[in-house]
C-alpha positions as CSV (number, residue, x, y, z in Angstrom):
1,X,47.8,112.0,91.7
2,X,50.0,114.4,93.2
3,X,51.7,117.4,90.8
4,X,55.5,117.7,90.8
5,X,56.6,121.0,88.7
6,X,58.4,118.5,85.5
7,X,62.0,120.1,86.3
8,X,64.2,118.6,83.3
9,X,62.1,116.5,80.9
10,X,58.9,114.7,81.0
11,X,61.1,111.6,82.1
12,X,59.3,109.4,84.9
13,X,62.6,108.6,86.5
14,X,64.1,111.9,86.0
15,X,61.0,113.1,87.7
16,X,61.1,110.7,90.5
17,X,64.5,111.3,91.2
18,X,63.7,115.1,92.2
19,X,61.5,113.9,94.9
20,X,63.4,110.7,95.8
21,X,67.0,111.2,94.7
22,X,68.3,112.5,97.5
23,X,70.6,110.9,100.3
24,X,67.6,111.3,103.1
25,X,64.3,110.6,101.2
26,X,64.7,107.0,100.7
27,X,66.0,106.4,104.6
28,X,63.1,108.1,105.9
29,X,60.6,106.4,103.2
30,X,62.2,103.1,104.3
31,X,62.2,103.9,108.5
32,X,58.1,104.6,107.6
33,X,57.8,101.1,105.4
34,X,60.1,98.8,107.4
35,X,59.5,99.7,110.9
36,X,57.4,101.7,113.5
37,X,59.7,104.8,113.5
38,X,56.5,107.6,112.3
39,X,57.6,111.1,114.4
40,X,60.0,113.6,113.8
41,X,61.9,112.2,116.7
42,X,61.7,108.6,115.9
43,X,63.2,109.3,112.1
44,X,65.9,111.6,113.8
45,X,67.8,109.6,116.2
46,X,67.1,106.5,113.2
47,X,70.9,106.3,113.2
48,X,72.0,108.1,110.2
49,X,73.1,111.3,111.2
50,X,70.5,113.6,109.5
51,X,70.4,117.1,110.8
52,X,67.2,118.6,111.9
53,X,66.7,120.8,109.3
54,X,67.3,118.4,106.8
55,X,64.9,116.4,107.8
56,X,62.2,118.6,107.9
57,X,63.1,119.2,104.4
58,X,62.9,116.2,102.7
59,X,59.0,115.9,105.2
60,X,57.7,118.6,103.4
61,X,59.0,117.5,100.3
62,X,57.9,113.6,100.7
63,X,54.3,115.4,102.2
64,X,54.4,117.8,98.9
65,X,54.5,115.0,96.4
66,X,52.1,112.8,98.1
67,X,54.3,110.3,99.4
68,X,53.9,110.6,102.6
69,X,51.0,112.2,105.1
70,X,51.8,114.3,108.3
71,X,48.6,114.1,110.8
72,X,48.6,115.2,114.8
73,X,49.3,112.7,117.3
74,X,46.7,111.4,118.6
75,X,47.9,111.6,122.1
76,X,50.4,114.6,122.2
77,X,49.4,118.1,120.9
78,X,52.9,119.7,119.9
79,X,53.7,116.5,117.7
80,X,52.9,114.7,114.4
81,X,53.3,111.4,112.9
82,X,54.0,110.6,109.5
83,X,52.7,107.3,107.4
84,X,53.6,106.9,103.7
85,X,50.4,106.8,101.3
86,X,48.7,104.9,99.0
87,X,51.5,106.6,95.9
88,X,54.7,106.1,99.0
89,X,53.3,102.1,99.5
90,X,53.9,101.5,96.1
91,X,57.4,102.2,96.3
92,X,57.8,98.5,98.8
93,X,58.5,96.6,95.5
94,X,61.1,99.2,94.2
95,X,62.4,99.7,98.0
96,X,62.5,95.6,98.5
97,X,64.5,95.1,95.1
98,X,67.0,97.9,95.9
99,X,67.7,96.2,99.1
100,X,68.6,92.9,97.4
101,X,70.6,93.9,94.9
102,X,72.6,96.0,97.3
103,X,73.4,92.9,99.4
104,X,74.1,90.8,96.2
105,X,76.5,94.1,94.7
106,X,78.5,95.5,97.5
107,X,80.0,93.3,99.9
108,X,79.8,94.4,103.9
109,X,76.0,95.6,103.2
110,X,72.8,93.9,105.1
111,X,69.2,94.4,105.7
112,X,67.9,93.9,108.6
113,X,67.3,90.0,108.9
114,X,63.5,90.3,109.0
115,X,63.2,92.3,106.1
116,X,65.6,90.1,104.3
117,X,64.1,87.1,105.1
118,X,60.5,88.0,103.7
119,X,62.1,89.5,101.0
120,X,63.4,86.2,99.9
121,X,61.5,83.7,101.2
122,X,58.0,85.4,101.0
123,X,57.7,88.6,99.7
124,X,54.2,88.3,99.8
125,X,53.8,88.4,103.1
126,X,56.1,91.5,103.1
127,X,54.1,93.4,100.9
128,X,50.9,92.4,102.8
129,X,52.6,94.3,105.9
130,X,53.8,97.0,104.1
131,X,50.4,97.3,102.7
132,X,48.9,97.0,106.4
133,X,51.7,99.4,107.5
134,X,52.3,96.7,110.4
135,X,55.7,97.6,111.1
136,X,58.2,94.7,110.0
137,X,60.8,95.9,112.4
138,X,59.5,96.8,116.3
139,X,62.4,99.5,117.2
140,X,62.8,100.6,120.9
141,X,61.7,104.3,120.6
């Protein structure tokens, strides 16, 4: 279990929030869950506008708390990829239901079909891929 220096309280979702609660963490969590964005790259031309140095903020961070895991590519030697772990795949349920009530709240808001669809109609098989990290989205890279 990873250690987070307890900030406020000893409140879980006062806690998560320093990690998550950010504008970025929970785009690049979801571009490493949903689809087969996993370089530094890949996460910053996603389409959200985050600057470069952001990004390798909220990495580290992410890397810090044990949510994600930065390893070398296996094929090019100045680069990484980034996966979520075993702690950032259990956020797919929390992620999933976030998405949903979103689109049932706000009106003009989506997921991306095939995300939406599994949510819905068989969020098993969802949370098998996330599991699997099998990419639920195939993004031109």
């Amino acid at each position: 279990m990873a250690q987070i220096p307890i900030k406020r309280s000893p409140c879980a979702i006062a806690n998560g929030l320093e990690i998550l609660g950010d504008r970025w963490s929970l785009l690049i969590v979801r571009d490493l869950m949903f689809t087969n964005r996993c370089e530094f790259g890949h996460l910053l031309h996603a389409g959200e506008g985050i600057s470069t140095n952001i990004l390798s903020d909220r990495l580290e961070r992410l890397q810090t708390a044990g949510v994600i895991d930065k390893s070398q590519h296996p094929s090019h030697g100045k680069k990484y990829r980034y996966q979520l772990t075993e702690a950032g795949l259990k956020l797919a349920p929390t992620l999933i239901e976030f998405g949903l009530w979103c689109c049932a709240t706000f009106d003009g808001v989506r997921m991306p079909a095939a995300v939406y669809d599994l949510a819905v109609n068989n969020r098993e098989k969802l949370l098998a891929m996330v599991a699997a990290r099998q990419p639920v989205i195939e993004l031109p890279l």
